[in-house]
N, C-alpha and C positions, 0 to 999 in steps of 0.2 A: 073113853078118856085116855090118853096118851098118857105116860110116866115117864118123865125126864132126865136127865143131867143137868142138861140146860135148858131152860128158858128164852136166852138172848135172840132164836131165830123166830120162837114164837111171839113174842112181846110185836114185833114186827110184820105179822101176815097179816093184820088184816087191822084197819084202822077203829074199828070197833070193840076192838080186844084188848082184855081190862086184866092190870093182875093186881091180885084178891090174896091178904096173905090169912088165912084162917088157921088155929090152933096151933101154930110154929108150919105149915104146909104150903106154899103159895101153888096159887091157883091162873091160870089163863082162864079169863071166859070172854066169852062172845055171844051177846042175844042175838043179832042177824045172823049168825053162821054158827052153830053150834058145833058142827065137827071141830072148831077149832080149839075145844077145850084142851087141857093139861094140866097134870101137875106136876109140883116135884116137894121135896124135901120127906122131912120127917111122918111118919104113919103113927105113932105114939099117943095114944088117947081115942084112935078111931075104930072102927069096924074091921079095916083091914088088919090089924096089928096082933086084932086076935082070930085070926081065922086060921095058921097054924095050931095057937093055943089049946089043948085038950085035958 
C-alpha cells in the first residue's frame, strides 16, 4: 500500500477505485486491481502510530 500526499492522481487510475475515509485516514481501494491501493492522512488510533512507541 502506497502512502501519500496526495490522492488527486490516484482517485483517477483506474475507474474501480473507491476512496474510503476510515478513522480520520482516507483510503484508495480497488477490488479488480489491488496494487492500486493508498492511503494518506492521519495514522493516530492505528497499529502504525505505535510501532515507534516503546
Amino acid at each position: 500500500m502506497k502512502v501519500l500526499s496526495s490522492l488527486a492522481s490516484m482517485k483517477r487510475r483506474h475507474e474501480d477505485c473507491k476512496v474510503v475515509k476510515r478513522k480520520g485516514t482516507l483510503y484508495v481501494i480497488c477490488k479488480s486491481n489491488p496494487k492500486f491501493k493508498a492511503r494518506q492522512g492521519a495514522t493516530r488510533g492505528t497499529k502504525l502510530s505505535k510501532k515507534g512507541i516503546k
